[in-house]
C-alpha positions in Angstrom: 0.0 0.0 0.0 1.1 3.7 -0.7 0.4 7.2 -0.2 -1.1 9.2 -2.7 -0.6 13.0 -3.3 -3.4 14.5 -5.3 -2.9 18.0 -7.2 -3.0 20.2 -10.2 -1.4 22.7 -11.4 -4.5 24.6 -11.5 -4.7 25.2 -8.1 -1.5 27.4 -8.4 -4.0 29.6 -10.7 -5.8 30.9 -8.4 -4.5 34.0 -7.6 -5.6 36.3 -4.7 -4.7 40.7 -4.3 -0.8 41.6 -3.1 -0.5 40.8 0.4 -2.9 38.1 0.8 -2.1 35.3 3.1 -3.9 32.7 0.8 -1.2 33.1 -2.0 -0.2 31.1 -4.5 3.1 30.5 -2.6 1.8 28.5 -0.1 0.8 25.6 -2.2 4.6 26.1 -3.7 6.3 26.1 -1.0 3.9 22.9 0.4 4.9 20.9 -3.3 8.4 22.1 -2.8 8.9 20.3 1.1 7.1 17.1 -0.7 9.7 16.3 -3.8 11.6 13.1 -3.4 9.0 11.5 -0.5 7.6 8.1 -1.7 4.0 9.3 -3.2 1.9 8.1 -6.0 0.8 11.2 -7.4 -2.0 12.0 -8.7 -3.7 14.4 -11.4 -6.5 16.3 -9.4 -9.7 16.0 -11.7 -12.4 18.5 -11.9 -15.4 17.9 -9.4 -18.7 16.6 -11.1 -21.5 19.1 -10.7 -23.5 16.2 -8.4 -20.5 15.9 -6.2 -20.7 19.6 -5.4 -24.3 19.4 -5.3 -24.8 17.0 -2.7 -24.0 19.6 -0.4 -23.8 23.3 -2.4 -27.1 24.1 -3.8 -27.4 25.0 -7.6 -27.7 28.9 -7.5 -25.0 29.3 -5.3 -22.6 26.8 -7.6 -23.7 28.5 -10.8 -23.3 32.0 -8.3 -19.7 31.4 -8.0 -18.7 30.5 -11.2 -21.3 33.2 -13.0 -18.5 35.9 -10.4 -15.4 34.9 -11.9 -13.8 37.7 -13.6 -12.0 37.9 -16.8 -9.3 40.0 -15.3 -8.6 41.1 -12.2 -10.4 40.1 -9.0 -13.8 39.7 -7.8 -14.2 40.6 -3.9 -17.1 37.6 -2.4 -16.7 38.9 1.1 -14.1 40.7 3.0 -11.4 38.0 2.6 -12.7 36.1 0.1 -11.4 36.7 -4.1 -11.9 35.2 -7.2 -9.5 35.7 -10.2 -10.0 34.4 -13.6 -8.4 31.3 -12.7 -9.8 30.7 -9.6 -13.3 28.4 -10.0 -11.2 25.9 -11.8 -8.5 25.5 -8.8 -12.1 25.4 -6.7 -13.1 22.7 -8.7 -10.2 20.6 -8.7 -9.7 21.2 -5.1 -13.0 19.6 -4.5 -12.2 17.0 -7.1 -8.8 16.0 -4.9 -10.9 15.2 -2.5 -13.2 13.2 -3.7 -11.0 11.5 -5.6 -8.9 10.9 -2.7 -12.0 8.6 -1.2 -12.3 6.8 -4.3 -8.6 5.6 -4.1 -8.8 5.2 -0.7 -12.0 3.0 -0.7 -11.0 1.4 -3.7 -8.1 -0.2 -1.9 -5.5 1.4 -4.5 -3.8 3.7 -1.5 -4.1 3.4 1.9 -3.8 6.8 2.3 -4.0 10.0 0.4 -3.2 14.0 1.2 -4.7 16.4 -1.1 -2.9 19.4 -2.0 -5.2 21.9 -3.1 -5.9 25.4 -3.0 -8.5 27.7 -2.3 -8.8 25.7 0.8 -12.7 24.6 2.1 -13.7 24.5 5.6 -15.0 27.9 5.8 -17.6 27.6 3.0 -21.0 27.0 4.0 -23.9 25.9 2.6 -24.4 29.0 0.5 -21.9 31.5 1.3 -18.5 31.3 0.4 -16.0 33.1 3.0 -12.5 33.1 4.4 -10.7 31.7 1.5 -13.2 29.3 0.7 -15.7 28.1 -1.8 -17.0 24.9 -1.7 -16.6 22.4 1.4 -13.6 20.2 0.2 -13.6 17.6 3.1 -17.3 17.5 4.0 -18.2 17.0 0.2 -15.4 14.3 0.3 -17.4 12.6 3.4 -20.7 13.4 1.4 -19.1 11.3 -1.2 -18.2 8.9 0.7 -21.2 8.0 2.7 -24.0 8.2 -0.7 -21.5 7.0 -3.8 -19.7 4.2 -1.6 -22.3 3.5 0.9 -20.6 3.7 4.0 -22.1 4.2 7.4 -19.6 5.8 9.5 -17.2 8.5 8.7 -15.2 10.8 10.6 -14.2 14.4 9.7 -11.1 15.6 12.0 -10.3 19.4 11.5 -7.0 20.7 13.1 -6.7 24.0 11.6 -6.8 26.7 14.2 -9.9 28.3 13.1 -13.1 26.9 13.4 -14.3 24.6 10.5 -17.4 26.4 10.7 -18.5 25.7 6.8 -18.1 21.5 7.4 -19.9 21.8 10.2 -22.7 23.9 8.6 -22.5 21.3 5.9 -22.7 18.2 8.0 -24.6 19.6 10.5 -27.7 17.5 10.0 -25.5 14.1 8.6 -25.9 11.7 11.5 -23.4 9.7 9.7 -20.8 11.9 9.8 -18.5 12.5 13.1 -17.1 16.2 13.0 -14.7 17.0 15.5 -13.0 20.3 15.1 -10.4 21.7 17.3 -9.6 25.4 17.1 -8.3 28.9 19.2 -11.4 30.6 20.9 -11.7 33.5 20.4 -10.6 33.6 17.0 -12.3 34.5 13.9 -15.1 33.4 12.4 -16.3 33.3 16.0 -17.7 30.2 16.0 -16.7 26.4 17.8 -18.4 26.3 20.9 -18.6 23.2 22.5 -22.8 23.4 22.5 -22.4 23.5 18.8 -22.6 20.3 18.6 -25.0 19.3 15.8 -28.7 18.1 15.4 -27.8 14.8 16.0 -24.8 15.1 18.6 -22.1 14.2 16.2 -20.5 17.7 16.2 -17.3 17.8 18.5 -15.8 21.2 19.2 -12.7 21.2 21.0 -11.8 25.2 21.5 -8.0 25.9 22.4 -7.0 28.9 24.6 -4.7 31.4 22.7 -0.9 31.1 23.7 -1.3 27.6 24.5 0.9 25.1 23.0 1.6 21.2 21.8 1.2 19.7 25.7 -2.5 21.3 25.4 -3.4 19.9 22.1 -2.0 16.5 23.0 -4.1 16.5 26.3 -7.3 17.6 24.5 -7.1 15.3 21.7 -6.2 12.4 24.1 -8.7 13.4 26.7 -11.9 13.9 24.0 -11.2 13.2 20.3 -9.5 10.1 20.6 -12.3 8.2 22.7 -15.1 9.5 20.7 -13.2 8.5 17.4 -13.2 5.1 19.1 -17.0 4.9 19.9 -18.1 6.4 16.5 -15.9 3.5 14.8 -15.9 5.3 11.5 -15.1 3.1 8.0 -13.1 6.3 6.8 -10.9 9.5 8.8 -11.0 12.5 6.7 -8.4 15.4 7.9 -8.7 18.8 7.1 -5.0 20.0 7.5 -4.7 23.1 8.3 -1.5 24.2 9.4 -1.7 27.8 10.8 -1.6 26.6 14.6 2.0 26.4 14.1 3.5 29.2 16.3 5.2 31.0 13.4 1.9 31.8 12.0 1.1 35.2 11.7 -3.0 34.6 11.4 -3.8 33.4 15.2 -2.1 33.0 18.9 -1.6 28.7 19.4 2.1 27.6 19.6 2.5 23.9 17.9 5.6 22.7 17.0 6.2 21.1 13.5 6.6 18.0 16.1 3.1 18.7 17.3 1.8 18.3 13.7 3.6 15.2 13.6 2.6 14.0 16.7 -1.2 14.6 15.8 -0.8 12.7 12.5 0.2 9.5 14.0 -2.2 9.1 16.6 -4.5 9.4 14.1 -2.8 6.8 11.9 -2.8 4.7 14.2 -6.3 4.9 15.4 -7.6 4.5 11.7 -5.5 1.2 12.0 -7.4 0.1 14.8 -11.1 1.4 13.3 -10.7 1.6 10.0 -8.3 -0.5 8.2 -5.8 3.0 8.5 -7.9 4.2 5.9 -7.4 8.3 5.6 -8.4 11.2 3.3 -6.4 14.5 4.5 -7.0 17.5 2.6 -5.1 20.9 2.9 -6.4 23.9 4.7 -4.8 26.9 5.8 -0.9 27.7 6.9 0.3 31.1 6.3 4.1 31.2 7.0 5.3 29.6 4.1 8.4 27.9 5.7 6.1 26.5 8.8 3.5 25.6 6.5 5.8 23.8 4.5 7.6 22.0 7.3 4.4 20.9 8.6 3.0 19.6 5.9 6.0 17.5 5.5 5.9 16.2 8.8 1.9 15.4 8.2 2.7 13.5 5.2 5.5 11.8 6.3 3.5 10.3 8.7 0.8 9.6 6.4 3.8 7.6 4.5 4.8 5.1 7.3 1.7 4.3 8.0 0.8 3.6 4.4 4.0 1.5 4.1 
């Protein structure tokens, strides 16, 4: 069994104002800190329009791509651009995911990372905001609940803010575990623990700013890890986001690179226990480009051993 890296050079296309911190950088600096690992990569296809619209209804989808300027940039909120290239890096970051469960499932990889860009876990239902557009990893546990028929999956989201568009999206998907850990306060505001969905399957774990690796560990061992257990999902799907890393300019938590690390194996080895170590991990946010791209490679090195 391998790792897979799904991408496309699309996704480097999507270009945001001077001075953003979602820049096209980041997803070179991430492929950069991956060359030489042992990966099967992958071309990122296109999502279908029923993948996306298992979760994104059809006036928004047709919305975004109807905004997409021929030149320039198109503001969608206060954070939030689209250039001319950008609903085609949306689309195959969508479609990395997705087709990240199919390998997965399929038994061709035991393990895949997608790196993509615009990241996802912001967008909700109908609005697209911080960075975002359409849900990458809840339409990738969409997919893999209705197209594969599973009954149990798992979305873990690590970034340091809230996932607050996967858990608008899955909010009402009793088949789907969502546990989300994230500084509070932070923006978008949201990642209380009562938010915890219309069925109870929502897990928000908030962390206190300035605290560090030794708080993480002790939250995820204290609360995610057991309820991963009891859910017994058939599939783990990450959302990756890196900017907890203390070099990050974009929020207060202090990880290490090690702490990234760390977090990746425990959950390797849990989905070795539940589910056959089968994982779907799909890049989010990161925003110093050297810690970003040291973390990453820590994340997927672990990815690697445990698909080896």
């Amino acid at each position: 069994m391998t790792t897979a890296l799904i991408t496309h050079a699309d996704c480097l296309q999507h270009v945001t104002p001077d001075g953003h911190p979602e820049r096209v950088a980041r997803l070179e600096h991430v492929l950069h800190a991956l060359e030489g690992l042992d990966l099967q990569r992958v071309t990122a296809p296109m999502a279908a329009e029923d993948d996306l619209l298992r979760l994104h209804p059809k006036d928004y989808v047709d919305g975004i791509r109807a905004a997409a300027p021929q030149a320039g940039f198109a503001q969608v909120d206060g954070d939030t651009f689209l250039s001319p290239g950008s609903v085609a890096a949306a689309y195959r970051a969508a479609g990395a995911a997705i087709r990240a469960v199919d390998l997965v499932l399929g038994g061709d990889v035991q393990n895949a990372f997608a790196a993509v860009r615009p990241p996802g876990h912001h967008a909700e239902t109908d609005t697209a905001m911080g960075f975002c557009f359409f849900g990458n990893a809840a339409l990738a546990a969409k997919h893999a609940l209705e197209h594969h028929g599973l009954k149990r999956v798992a979305v873990v989201d690590f970034d340091v803010h809230h996932g607050n568009g996967t858990q608008d999206l899955l909010w009402d998907e009793a088949r789907a575990l969502v546990i989300t850990s994230q500084q509070m306060p932070l923006w978008p505001g949201s990642g209380k623990p009562e938010e915890d969905g219309a069925h109870g399957q929502i897990m928000n774990i908030p962390l206190a700013p300035e605290s560090g690796g030794s708080e993480m560990r002790a939250a995820y061992q204290a609360q995610a890890f057991p309820r991963l257990q009891a859910f017994n999902p058939e599939l783990i799907i990450i959302s990756a986001g890196f900017d907890a890393h203390q070099d990050d300019p974009l929020a207060n938590l202090n990880w290490s690179t090690d702490d990234f690390g760390w977090l990746t194996a425990e959950l390797c080895t849990l989905a070795r226990e539940i589910c056959s170590g089968r994982i779907v991990s799909t890049l989010e946010g990161g925003y110093d480009l050297n810690a970003l791209a040291a973390a990453t490679k820590a994340h997927v090195e672990e990815l690697i051993k445990a698909g080896s």
